[in-house]
PADOBA-55706 format. One record per residue (C-alpha): residue in three letters; chain; x, y, z. Coordinates in steps of 0.1 Angstrom, whole numbers, padded with zeros to 4 digits. Each point is the difference from the previous one (the first is absolute). Layout:
<recs>
- ALA|A|X|Y|Z
...
</recs>
This chain:
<recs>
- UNK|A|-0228|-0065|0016
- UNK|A|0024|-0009|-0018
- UNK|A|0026|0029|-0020
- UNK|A|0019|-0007|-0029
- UNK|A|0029|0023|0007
- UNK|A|0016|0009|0034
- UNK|A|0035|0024|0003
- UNK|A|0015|-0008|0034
- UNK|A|0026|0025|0015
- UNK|A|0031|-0013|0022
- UNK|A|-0002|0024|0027
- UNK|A|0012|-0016|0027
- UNK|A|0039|0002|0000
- UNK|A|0023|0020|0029
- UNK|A|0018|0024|-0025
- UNK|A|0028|-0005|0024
- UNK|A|0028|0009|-0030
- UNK|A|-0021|0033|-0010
- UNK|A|-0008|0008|0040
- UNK|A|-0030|0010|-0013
- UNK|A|-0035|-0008|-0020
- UNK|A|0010|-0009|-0032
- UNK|A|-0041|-0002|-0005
- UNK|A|-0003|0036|0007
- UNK|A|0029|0014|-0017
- UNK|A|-0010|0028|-0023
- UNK|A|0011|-0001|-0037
- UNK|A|-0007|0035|-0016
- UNK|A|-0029|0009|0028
- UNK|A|-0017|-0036|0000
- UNK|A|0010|-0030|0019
- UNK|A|0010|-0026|-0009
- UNK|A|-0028|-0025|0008
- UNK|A|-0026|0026|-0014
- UNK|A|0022|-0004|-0034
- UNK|A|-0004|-0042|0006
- UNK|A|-0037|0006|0006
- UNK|A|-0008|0022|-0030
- UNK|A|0014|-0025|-0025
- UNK|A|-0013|-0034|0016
- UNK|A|-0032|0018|0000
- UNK|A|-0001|0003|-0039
- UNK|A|0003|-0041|-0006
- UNK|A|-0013|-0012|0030
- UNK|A|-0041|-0005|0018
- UNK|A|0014|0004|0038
- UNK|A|0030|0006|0018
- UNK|A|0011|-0008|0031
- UNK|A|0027|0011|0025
- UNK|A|0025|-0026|0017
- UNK|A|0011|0018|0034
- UNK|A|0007|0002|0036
- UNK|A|-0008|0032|0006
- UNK|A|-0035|0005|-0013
- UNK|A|-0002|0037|0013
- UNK|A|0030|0014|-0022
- UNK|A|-0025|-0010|-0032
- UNK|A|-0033|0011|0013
- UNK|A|-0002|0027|-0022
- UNK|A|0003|-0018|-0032
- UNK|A|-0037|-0020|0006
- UNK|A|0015|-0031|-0013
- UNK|A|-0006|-0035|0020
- UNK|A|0029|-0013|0024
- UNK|A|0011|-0031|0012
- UNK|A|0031|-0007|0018
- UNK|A|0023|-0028|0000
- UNK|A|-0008|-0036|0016
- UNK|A|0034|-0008|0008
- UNK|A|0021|0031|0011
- UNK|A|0035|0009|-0003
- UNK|A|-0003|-0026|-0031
- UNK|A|0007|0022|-0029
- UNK|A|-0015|0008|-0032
- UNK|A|-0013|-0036|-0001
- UNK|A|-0022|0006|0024
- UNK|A|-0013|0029|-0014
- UNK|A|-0012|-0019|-0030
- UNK|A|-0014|-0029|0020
- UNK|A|-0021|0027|0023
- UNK|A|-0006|0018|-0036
- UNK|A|-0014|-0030|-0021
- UNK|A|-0017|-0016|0028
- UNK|A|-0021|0035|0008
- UNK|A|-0003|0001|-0041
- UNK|A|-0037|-0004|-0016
- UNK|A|0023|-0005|-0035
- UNK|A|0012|-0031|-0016
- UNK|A|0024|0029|-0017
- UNK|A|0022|0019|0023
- UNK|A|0025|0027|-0006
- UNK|A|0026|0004|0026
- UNK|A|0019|0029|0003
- UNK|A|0027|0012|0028
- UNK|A|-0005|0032|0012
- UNK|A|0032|0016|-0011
- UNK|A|-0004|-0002|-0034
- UNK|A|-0010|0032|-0012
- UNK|A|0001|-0004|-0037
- UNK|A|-0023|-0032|-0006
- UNK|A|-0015|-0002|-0032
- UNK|A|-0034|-0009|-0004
- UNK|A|0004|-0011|-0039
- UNK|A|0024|-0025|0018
- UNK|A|-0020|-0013|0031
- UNK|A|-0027|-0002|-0027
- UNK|A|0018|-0025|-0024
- UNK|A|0011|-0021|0032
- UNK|A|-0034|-0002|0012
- UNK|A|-0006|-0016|-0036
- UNK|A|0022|-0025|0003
- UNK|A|-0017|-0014|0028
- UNK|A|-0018|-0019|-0021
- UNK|A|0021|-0026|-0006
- UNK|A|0027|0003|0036
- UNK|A|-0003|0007|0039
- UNK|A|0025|0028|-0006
- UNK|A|0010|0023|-0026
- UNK|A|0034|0020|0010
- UNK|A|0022|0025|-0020
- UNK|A|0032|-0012|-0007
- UNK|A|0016|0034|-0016
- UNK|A|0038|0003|-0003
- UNK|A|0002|-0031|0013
- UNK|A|-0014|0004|0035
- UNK|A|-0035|-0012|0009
- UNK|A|-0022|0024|0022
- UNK|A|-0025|-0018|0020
- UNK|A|-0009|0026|0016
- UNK|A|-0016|0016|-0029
- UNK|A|-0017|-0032|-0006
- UNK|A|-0034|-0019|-0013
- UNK|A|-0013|-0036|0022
- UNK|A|-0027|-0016|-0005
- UNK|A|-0019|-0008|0038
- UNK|A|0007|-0038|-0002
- UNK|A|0035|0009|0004
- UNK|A|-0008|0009|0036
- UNK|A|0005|-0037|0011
- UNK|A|0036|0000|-0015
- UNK|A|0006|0032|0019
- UNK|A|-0013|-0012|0032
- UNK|A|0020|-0030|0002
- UNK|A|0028|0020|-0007
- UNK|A|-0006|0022|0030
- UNK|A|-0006|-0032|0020
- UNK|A|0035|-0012|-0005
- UNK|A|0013|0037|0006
- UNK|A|0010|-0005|-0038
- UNK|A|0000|0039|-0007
- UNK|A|0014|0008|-0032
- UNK|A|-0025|0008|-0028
- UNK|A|0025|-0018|-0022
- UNK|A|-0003|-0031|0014
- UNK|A|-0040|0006|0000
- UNK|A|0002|0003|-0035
- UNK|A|0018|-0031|-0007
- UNK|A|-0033|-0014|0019
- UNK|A|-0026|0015|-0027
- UNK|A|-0004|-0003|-0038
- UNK|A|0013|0038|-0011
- UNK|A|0003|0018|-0033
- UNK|A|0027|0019|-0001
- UNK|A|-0002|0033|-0018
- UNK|A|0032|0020|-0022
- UNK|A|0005|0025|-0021
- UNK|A|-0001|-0020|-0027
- UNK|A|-0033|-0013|0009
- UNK|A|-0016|0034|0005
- UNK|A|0018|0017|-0032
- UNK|A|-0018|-0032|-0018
- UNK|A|-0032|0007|0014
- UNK|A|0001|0038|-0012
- UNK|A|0005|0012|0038
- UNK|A|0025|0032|0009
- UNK|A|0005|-0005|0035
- UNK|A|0029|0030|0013
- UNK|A|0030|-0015|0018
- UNK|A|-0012|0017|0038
- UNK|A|-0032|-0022|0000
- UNK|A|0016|-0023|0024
- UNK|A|0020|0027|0020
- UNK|A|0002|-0009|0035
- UNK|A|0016|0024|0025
- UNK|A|0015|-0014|0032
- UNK|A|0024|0026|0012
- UNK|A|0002|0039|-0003
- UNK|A|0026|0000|-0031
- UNK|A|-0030|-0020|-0019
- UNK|A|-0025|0023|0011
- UNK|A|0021|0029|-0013
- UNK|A|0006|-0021|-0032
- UNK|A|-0037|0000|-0001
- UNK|A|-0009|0031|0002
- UNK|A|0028|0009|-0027
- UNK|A|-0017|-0027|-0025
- UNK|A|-0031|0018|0007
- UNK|A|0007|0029|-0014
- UNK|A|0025|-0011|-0025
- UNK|A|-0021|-0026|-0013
- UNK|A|0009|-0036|-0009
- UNK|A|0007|-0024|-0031
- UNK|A|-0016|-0025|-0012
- UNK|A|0004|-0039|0003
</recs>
């Protein structure tokens, strides 16, 4: 059977610079990769987690796969994601980014249409991470793990992406707020977080 949409979750990381979960992190009394899961849910048909650890995610009821090629990184999260995807549209999403926007994911998912990839480039940084791929970029990804060719940049080079801006999505009608592609990697982020949370955030 085949799904039209699939939201894949990078769960697979150390956390070594937060020395803890970042997944599991709570942000005003819900963690963080309940906040991820709450959103893909409202834009996609099926989600699916990318871990090594399936018991920390039990709870959640949400398929798990983990990564082919360990200690590879977040490319071989996405290879073990859009390989176990039923989707020829696939949102991928880290799991410490706890202000994802689904009007966002939804536009990139769009775009797929036309491109392998369709990738925020706001403020002038691009945020694979928070990402839309098409499954025939699997075979692009895989050959970048086989020559230990690891940086989603260079992946990217590899595929035919649409990159999205602001000026893009203020043309298309869509308010997108500046956290939506928030990541936290260390305790002052998670702090900064927490702070955006409650004091809310601009938009793009």
């Amino acid at each position: 059977m085949s799904l039209s949409r699939t939201g894949i979750i990078l769960a697979g990381g150390q956390s070594s610079r937060m020395g803890q979960n970042k997944a599991l992190m709570m942000i005003d009394g819900v963690r963080v990769i309940d906040r991820i899961t709450n959103e893909l849910e409202k834009i996609t048909d099926e989600l699916l987690i990318v871990t090594n650890t399936f018991q920390t995610y039990e709870y959640l009821n949400i398929p798990m796969v983990e990564d082919e090629e360990k200690g590879k990184g977040p490319l071989a999260g996405i290879q073990a994601g859009l390989k176990a995807s039923r989707s020829e549209e696939n949102l991928i999403v880290a799991c410490d980014m706890p202000f994802i926007s689904s009007s966002l994911g939804d536009f990139l998912l769009e775009e797929l249409e036309d491109y392998q990839a369709a990738i925020p480039k706001l403020e002038g940084r691009m945020h694979p991470l928070f990402g839309a791929y098409r499954k025939d970029a699997l075979q692009a990804v895989s050959q970048s793990l086989e020559r230990n060719e690891l940086r989603i940049m260079s992946l990217l080079q590899k595929l035919k992406v649409r990159y999205i801006s602001e000026d893009i999505l203020r043309r298309e009608g869509i308010h997108v707020e500046d956290t939506a592609v928030f990541n936290m990697n260390d305790q002052i982020e998670y702090e900064k977080a927490k702070k955006l949370d409650r004091d809310g955030a601009s938009f793009l």
